[in-house]
N, C-alpha and C positions, 0 to 999 in steps of 0.2 A: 343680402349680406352673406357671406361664404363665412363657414365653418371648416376651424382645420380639424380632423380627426388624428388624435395621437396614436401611436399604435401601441396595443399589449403590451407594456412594458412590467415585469416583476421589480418592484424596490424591493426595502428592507424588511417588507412582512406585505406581500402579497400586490396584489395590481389593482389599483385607484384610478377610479376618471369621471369627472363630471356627468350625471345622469341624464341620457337622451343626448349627451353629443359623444362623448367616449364611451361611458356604461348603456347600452342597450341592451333590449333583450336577445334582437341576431347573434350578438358575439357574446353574449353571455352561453347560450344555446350551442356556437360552435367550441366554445372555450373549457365547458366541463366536461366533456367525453372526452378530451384528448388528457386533461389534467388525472382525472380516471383512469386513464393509461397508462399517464406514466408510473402515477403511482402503483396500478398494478407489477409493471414493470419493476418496481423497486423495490414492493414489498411483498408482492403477490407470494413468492416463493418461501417465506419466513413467515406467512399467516395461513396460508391455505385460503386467502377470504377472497370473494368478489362483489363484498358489500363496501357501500360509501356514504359515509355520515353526509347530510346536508342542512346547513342550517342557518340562520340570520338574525339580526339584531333589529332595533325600531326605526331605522331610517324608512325613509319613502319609500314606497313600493318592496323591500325588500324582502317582505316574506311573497312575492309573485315574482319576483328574480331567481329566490330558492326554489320554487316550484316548477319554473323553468329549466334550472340546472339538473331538478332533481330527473323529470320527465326525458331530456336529451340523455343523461345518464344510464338511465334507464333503458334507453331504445338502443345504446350504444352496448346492449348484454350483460349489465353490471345490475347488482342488487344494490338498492334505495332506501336508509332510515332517513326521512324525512321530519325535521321537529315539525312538530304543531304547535310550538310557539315559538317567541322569541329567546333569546337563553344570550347569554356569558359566551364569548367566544371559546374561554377557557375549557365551558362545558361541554363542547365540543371534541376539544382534545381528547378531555377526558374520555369519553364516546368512543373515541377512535381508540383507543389503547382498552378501553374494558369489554367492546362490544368484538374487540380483535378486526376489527375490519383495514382495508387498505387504508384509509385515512379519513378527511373532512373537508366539505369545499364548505368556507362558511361567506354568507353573505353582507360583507360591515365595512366599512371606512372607518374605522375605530375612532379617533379624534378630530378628524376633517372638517373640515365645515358643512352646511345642511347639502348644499349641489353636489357632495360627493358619494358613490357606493364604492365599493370595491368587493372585491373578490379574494379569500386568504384561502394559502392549499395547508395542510396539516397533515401529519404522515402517520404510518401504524403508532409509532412511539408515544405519541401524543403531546407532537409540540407543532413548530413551523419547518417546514422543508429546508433542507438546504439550496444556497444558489446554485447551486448544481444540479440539482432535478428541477426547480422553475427556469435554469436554461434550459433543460430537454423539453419543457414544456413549450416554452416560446419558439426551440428550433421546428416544432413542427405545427404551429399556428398556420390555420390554411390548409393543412392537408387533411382529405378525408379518411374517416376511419372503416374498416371494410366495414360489411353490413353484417349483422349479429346473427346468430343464428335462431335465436330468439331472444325477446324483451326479458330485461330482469324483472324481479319482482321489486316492490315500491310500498313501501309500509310506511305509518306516521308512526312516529316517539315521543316520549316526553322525557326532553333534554336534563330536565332540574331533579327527578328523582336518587339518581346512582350518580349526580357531581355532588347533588346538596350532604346524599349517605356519606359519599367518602369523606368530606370537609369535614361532617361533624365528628370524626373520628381522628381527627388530628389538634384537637383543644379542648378543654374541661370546660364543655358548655353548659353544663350544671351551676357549677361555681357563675359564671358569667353572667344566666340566666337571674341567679339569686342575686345577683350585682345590681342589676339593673330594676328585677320588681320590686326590690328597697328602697330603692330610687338613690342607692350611693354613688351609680354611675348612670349618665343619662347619656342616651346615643342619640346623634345627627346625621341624618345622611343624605349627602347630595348625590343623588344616580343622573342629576343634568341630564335627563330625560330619557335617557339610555336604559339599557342591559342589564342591570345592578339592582333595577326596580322589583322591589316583592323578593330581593337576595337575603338580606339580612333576615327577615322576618322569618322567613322559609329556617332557615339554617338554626335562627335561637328558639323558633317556635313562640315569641314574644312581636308584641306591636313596638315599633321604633319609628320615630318621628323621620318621615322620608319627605325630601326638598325636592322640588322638581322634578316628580313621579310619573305627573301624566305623559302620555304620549307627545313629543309635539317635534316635527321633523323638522323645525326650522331651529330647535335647538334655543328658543327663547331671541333671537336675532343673534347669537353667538359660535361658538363652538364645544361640542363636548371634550373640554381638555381640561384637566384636573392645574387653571393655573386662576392664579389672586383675580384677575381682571375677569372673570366667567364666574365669579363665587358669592355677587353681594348679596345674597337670599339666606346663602348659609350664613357671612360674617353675623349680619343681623340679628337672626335666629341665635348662635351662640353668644351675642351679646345681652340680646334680650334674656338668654335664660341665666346666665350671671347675676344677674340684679335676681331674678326670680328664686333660682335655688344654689345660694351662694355657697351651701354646704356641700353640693353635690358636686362629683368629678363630671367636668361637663367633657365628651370626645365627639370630636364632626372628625367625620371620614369621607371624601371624595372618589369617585368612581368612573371614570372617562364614559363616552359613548356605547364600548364593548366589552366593558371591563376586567381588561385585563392591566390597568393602571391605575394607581389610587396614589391619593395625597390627603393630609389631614390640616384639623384644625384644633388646636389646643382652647384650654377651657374659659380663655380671656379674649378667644378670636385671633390668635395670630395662625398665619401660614405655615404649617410643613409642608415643605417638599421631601422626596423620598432622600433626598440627603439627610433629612432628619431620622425618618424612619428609616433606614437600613442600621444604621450604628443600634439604635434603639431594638429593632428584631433579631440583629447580634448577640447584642449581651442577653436576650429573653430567650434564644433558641440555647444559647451553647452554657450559659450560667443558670439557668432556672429550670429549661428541658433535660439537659444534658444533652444534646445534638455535638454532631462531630462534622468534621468536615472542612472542605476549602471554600473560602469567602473569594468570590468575582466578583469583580468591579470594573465597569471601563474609564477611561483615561478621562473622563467629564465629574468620574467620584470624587468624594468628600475626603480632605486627608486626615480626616480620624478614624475613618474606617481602617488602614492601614496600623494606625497608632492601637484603636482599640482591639485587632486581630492580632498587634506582639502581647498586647498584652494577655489576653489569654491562650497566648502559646495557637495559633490559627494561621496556614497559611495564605497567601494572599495572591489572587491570579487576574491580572489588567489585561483589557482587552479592549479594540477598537467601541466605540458606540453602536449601538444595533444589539437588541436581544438575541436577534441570532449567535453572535459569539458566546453570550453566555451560554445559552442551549445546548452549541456544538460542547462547552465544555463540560455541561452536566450530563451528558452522553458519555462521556469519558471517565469523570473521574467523581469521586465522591466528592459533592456540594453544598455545605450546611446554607450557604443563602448566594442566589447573585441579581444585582440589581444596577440601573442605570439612574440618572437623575431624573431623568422624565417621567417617571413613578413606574414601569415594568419590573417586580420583582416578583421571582423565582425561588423554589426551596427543592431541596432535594428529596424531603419527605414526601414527595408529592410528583407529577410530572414534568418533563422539563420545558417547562411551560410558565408565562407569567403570569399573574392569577393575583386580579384586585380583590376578591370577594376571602379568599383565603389569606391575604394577608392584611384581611378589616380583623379576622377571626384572632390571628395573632394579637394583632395590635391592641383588640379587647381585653387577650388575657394577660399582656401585659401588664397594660394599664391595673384593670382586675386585680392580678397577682399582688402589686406594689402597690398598689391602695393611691398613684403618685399621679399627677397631671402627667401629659406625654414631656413639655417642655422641662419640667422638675426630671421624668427622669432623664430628658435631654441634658442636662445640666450637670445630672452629678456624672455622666460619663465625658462630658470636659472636665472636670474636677480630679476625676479618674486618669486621664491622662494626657494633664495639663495642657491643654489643647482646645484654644476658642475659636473658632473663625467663622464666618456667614457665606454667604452664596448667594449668587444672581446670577442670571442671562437673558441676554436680547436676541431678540433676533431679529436683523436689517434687511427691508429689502434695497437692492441693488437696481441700476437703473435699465442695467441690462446684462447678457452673459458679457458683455464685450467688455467691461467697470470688472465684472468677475474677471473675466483670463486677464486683466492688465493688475490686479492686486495680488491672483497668485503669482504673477510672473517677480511683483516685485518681494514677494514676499523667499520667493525661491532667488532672487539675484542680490537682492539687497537685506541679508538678515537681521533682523530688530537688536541692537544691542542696548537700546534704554524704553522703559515705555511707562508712563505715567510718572518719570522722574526716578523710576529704581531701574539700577544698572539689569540686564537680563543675565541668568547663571550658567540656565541651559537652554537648549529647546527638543522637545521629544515631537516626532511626526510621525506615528505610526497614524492619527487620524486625524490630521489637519493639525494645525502648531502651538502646540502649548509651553507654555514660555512660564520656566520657572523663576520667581526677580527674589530680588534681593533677601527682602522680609521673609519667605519662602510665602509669598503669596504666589498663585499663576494667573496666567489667561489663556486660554483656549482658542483660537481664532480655527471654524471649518465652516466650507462650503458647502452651502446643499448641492447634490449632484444632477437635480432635475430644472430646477429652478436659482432666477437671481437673488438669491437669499443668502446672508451671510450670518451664521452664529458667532456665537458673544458670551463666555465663560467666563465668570471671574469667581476664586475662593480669596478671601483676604480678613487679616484681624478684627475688622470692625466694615459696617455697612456704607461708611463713609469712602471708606479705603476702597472698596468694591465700586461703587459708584461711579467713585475717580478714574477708576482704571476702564470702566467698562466707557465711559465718556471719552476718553482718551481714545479706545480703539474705534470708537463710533465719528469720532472726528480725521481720525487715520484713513478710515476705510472713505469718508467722505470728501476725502481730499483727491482723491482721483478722479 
């Protein structure tokens, strides 16, 4: 049987591939001394540094991928902090920005499934590169780098000391700590076997009831992705402890693979997505912190985010999906929070980077501060600005690209003007087609770029409403 090998390709946060048919060690080995370069090349001159973070999460084999990357880096003339454990990708960043070095090659497939590693590059700043330095990365895949004139040096770190220091200086973990040995608020945590594991505990200096902690690189037969169909361990858990401490605020926090995505679960067991949470770290940074700042959002956001930023005077900045764009904006301009629905969110107090473990921290002292369920205080900020609606997405696979190029084509020749029985008002394409109808509910119709995979957006009044319409596009798209 033949094996196709795909070539190095960067997506939207770094290069993915199947382990032992795309991810080897070869190209792993030829792949960070050039990525080493460039970053020299980009930052070298504004750090003075020729040191390069390297580090990995709990997939297979990944911490002997880093060791690889770290060792070719190495021989390539470049100075080597090598973690000696697994860490937070986030922690990484942070690495790169406190330690001043060129940047970080971190070893993770962050939400994939268990057959995937990947490779993320991170720059001095301490976020994700832009697609413009992983083009100069890829234009010179294959070519050899001269020979050093001597081997860098290669040191191990421990990645959790100087991220866990900085976090607990941006929340009143006293207060939080007292919250919880009361047992007024009781914490759940799903790390889905990942990166996230021994986070909280480190950070409040308290034992927190952690879900699927051990190691296990098949991911339980699933994937580490902070969504309802990956979570029945936590639902469980937070139902069980309802009957058990019915007095208590009970909070489950979700943590992806590499955590830098998180979603929660309120105290009856129902699902947050970070649609819930971004409105919610809203009103906590800029009403209760006193935080200032522009709220990013991309075009997949919740429209009460927009409603709940006139209301406290906040301006509002939409951008295609991909945390990269948030990034590039919090490079620019002052950011009190930006976030995507997929649970990546970002703050300005902090790097421009998206970071689940610091935004479990907020979400604590929310909670904490308001004494309120997350859902309660989801609530009174519809209340606040009269404003209900729910959220879903699917996402379809396609039978092939050939089903894809014949749905854009029709999508670009023949424009929807009814869908689910409401007339359509407009349609915005800066990221695939979102289609605002009547009720001002939308739908979101985009393409994956790599694969036959179609996404599926719906925001609308009620879950039935949402339903509808995502069934509707689901029967649209399957009519070709």
């Amino acid at each position: 049987m033949a094996f196709t090998i795909n070539p190095i390709k960067f997506g939207t946060d770094g290069w993915r591939g199947v382990i032992a048919a795309d991810f080897t060690f070869e190209r792993v080995a030829m792949l960070a001394p050039l990525a080493a370069k460039v970053l020299a090349d980009n930052y070298g001159g504004a750090t003075g540094s020729r040191t390069v973070i390297v580090g990995y999460d709990r997939r297979f084999l990944a911490e002997d991928f880093a060791k690889v990357a770290a060792e070719a880096i190495q021989a390539a003339g470049f100075d080597v902090l090598l973690s000696q454990s697994y860490a937070p990708t986030p922690a990484f960043s942070w690495a790169a920005k406190v330690q001043n070095a060129l940047g970080a090659i971190v070893m993770t497939a962050s939400h994939n499934p268990a057959a995937y590693l990947g490779l993320k590059v991170k720059g001095a700043f301490g976020g994700s590169v832009s697609p413009e330095i992983t083009q100069q990365i890829e234009a010179i895949l294959g070519q050899p780098l001269p020979d050093a004139e001597k081997p860098g040096k290669l040191e191990l770190f421990d990645p959790w000391v100087s991220y866990c220091q900085g976090l607990k200086t941006k929340v009143d973990i006293k207060t939080i700590k007292a919250a919880i040995a009361s047992g007024k608020v009781r914490v759940y945590a799903d790390v889905m076997h990942g990166a996230a594991a021994t986070g909280l505990e480190r950070l409040l200096d308290c034992s927190i009831e952690e879900i699927n902690s051990a190691r296990d690189p098949l991911f339980g037969g699933g994937a580490p992705e902070p969504l309802p169909k990956y979570l029945p361990d936590l639902f469980r858990t937070i139902k069980e402890a309802a009957h058990q401490y019915p007095d208590s605020i009970r909070v489950g926090l979700v943590f992806d693979g590499d955590s830098d995505r998180i979603a929660a679960v309120d105290g009856q067991g129902n699902f947050l997505s970070s649609q819930v949470l971004i409105p919610i770290l809203i009103e906590h940074l800029s009403q209760k912190k006193g935080f200032t700042g522009e709220i990013v959002k991309t075009v997949s956001g919740s429209d009460l985010i927009p409603r709940l930023a006139k209301l406290y005077n906040l301006s509002v900045y939409e951008t295609p999906i991909g945390y990269k764009y948030i990034a590039d904006r919090m490079l620019s301009t002052e950011v009190l929070v930006g976030g995507e629905e997929s649970g990546g969110i970002g703050y300005g107090t902090h790097i421009p980077e998206r970071d689940a473990l610091l935004s479990a921290l907020y979400v604590l002292e929310a909670v904490v501060e308001s004494g309120r369920d997350l859902s309660d205080i989801y609530g009174q900020l519809e209340q606040k600005t009269n404003f209900t609606a729910t959220y879903d997405r699917i996402d379809l696979p396609l039978a092939s690209m050939e089903v894809r190029a014949k749905l854009v084509e029709r999508l670009q020749n023949e424009p929807l003007q009814e869908i689910a029985g409401k007339s359509v008002v407009d349609c915005l394409d800066v990221d695939g087609y979102k289609y605002r109808l009547a009720d001002d509910s939308w739908l979101l119709i985009r393409f994956s770029g790599t694969e036959p995979v179609l996404r599926l957006y719906c925001q609308a009044p009620t879950m039935i409403e949402v339903k509808k319409t995502l069934d509707w596009a689901r029967d649209w798209a399957n009519s070709v």
